[in-house]
C-alpha positions in Angstrom: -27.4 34.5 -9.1 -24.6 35.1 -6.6 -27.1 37.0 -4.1 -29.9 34.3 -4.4 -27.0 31.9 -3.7 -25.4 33.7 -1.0 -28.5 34.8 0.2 -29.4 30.8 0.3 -26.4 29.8 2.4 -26.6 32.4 5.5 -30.5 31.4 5.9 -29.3 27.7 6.4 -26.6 29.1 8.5 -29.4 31.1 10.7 -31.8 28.2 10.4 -29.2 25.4 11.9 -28.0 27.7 14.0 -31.8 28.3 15.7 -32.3 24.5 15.2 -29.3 23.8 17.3 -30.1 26.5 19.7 -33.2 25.0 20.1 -32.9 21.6 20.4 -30.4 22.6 23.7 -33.2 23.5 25.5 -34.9 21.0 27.9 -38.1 21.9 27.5 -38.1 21.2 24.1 -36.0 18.1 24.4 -38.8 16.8 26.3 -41.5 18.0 23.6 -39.7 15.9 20.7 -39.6 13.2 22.5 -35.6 13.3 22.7 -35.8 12.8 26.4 -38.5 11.4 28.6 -39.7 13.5 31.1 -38.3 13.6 34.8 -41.2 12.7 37.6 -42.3 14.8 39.7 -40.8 14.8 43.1 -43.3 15.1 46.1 -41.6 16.3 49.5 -43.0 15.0 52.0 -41.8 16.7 55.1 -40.6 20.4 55.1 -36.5 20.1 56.1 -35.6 21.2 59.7 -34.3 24.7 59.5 -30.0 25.2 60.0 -29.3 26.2 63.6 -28.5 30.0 64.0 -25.0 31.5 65.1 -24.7 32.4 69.0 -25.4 36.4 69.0 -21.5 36.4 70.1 -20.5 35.7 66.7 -22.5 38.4 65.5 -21.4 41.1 68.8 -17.5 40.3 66.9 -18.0 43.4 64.4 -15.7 46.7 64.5 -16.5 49.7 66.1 -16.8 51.9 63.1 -18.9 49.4 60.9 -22.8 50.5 59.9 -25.4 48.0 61.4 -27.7 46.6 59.7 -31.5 47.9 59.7 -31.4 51.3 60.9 -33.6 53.6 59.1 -30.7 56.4 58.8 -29.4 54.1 56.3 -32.1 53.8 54.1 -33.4 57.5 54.7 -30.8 59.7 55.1 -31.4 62.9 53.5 -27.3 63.2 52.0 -28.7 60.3 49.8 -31.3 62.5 48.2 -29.8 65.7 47.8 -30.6 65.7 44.2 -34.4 65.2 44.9 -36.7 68.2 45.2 -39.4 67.8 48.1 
């Protein structure tokens, strides 16, 4: 009687718990009915691009620093000395 009991109590634990969990998400907020449903928003015209940094601001880097984009960084062959060819 005590199992069937204490049995009884976690699964309405479990089941508010899922219930809660749940009703937390928006998508099933909107599917009950809890909340209406956003409309959809139509752009109209794509936004102008941000403006890009003068190249000076980029030339401001220290000597010793790797660049960006050279294939010795990607490929270098002390990066896969555990490979076999």
């Amino acid at each position: 009687m005590l199992n069937f009991l204490l049995g009884a109590v976690a699964g309405a634990l479990m089941a508010a718990v899922a219930t809660i969990a749940a009703l937390r998400n928006p998508d099933v907020q909107v599917r009950m009915g809890l909340v209406r449903p956003e409309p959809a928003v139509i752009q109209s015209r794509r936004p102008e691009p941000a403006a890009c940094p003068p190249p000076a601001a980029q030339a401001q880097m220290p000597a010793g620093t790797p660049q960006v984009g050279q294939p010795e960084m990607l490929f270098a062959r002390r990066r896969f000395w555990s490979v076999a060819p």
